[in-house]
C-alpha positions as CSV (number, residue, x, y, z in Angstrom):
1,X,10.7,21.0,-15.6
2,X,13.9,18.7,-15.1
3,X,15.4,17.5,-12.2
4,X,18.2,19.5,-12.1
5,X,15.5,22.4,-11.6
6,X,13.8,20.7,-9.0
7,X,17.1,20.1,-7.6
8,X,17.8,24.0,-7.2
9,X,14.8,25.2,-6.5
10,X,14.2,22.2,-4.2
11,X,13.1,25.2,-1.2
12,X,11.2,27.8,-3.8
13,X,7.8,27.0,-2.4
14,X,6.3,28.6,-5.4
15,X,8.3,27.2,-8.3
16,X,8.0,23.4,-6.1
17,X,4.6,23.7,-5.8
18,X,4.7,24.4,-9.9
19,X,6.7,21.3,-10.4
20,X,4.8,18.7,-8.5
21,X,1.6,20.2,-9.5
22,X,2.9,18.6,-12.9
23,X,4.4,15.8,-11.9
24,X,3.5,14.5,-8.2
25,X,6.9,12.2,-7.6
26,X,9.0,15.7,-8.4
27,X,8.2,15.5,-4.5
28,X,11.4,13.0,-3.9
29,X,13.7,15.8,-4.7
30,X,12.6,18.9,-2.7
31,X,14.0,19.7,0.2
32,X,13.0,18.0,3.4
33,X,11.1,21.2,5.1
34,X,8.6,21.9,1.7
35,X,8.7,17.2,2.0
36,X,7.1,18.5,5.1
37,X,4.5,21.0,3.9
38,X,0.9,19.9,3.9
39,X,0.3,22.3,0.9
40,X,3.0,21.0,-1.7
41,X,2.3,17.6,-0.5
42,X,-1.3,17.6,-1.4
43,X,-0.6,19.3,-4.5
44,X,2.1,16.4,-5.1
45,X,-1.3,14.0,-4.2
46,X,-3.7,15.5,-6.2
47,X,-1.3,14.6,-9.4
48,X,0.0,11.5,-8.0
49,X,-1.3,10.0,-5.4
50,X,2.0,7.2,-5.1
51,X,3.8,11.1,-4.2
52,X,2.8,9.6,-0.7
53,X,5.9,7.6,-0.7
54,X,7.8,11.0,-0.4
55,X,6.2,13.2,2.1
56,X,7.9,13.6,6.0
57,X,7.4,11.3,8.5
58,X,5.0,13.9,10.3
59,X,2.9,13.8,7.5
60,X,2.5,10.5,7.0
61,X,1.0,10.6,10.4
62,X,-1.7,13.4,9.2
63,X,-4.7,11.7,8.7
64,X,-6.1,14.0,5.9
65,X,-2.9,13.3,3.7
66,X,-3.2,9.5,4.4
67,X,-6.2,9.1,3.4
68,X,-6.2,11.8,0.0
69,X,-3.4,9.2,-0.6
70,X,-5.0,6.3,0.0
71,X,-8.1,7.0,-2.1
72,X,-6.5,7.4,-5.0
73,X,-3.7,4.2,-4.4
74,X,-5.1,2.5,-1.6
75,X,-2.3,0.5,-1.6
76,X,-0.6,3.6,0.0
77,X,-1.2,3.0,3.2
78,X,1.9,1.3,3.5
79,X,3.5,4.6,4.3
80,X,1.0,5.6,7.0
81,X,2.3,6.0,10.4
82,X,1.4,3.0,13.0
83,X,-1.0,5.6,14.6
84,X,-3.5,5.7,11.2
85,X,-3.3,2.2,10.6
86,X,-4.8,1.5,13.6
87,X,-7.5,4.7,12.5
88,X,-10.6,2.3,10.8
89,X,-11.6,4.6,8.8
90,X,-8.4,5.3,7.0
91,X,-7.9,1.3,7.1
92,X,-11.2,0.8,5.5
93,X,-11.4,3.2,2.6
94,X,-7.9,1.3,1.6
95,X,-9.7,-1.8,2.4
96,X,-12.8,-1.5,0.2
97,X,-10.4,-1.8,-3.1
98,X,-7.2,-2.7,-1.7
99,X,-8.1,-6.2,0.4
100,X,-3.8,-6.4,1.0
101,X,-4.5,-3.4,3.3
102,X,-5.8,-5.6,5.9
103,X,-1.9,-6.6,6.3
104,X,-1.0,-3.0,7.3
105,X,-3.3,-2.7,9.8
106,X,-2.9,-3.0,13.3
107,X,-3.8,-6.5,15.1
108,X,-7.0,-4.8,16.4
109,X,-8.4,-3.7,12.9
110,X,-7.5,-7.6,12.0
111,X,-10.0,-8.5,14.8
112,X,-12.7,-6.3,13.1
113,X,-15.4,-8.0,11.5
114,X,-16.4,-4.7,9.1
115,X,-12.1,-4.2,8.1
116,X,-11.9,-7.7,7.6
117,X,-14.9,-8.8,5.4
118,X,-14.1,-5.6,3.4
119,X,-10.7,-7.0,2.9
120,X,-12.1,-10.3,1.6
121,X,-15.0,-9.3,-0.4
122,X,-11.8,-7.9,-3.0
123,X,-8.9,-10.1,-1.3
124,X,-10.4,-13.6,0.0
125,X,-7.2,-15.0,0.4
126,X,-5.8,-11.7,2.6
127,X,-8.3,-14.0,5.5
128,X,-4.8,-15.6,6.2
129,X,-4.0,-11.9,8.3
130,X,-7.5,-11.9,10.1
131,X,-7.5,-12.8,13.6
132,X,-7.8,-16.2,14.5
133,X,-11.5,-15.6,15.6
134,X,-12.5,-14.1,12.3
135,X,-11.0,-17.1,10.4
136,X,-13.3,-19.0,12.3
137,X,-16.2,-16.8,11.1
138,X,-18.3,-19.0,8.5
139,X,-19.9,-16.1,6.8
140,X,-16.4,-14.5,6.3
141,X,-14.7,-17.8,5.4
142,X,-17.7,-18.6,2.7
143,X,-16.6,-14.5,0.9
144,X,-13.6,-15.8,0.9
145,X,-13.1,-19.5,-0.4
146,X,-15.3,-18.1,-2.7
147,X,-13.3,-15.1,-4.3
148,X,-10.2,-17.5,-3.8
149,X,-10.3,-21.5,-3.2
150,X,-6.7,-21.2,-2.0
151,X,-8.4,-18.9,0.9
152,X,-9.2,-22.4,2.2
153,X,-5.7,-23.1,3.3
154,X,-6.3,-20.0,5.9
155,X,-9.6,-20.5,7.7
156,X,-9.6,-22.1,10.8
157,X,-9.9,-26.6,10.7
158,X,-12.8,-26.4,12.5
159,X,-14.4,-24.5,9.2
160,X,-12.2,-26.6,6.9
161,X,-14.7,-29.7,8.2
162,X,-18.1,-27.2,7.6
163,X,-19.9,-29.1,4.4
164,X,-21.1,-25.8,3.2
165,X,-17.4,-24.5,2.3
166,X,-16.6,-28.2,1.4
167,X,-19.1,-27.3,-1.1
168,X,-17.4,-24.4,-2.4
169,X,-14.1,-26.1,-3.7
């Protein structure tokens, strides 16, 4: 299929949900209603999951489209809507592979202990978006000097003194 096809058949339900079905991102040129059907868009997911990118704003607030997105390119949640990035488990399932999630979610998920040791386990230096309080969490601080001595920069200067992550650079 081209994109002049897609272009003219960008309503055809049937022929759309052909054409993304073989490639995912054929979903930036349909027209904005079938943009906004849950069907074609998850077909558009199941081939390419970066389709995301292109689905309507009310579907980017659908928490089962989110997260079919974000398993297969967690960094995907980019596009979620404020509402799921404040959802933990949508923030966490990007979380567990994606630690740069932790920047997309909201200042309360950034003040979770599970979200943000997830985030550093893969990530250590994403402890820079953690709250304050969690950057003063030695266990959390330890996961993440140690994934990335530049982490170090990030935790709080009362953990910056702590021998044991002295240790660690």
């Amino acid at each position: 299929m081209t994109e002049e096809e897609i272009k003219e058949y960008s309503n055809d339900k049937e022929f759309i949900l052909k054409a993304v079905a073989e490639n995912g991102k054929f979903l930036d040129l349909v027209s904005h209603e079938l943009q906004n059907d849950k069907e074609v868009v998850m077909t558009a997911l199941d081939q390419d999951p970066e389709s995301l990118e292109f689905a309507s704003s009310m579907l980017k607030n659908d928490k089962e489209v989110i997260l079919k997105g974000v398993k297969g390119a967690p960094w995907t949640i980019c596009y979620a809507s404020e509402k799921l990035r404040a959802d933990k488990e949508v923030i966490l399932e990007a979380c567990k592979t994606y630690g740069q999630a932790l920047y997309f979610a909201s200042k309360e998920l950034r003040d979770d202990r599970e979200v943000v040791k997830s985030s550093v386990e893969n990530k250590g230096i994403i402890i820079k978006y953690a709250s304050d309080r969690l950057r003063n969490d030695k266990e959390l601080a330890m996961i993440a000097v140690k994934q990335n001595k530049q982490s170090y920069h990030f935790i709080s200067e009362e953990l910056k003194q702590d021998e044991d992550i002295k240790a660690l650079l």
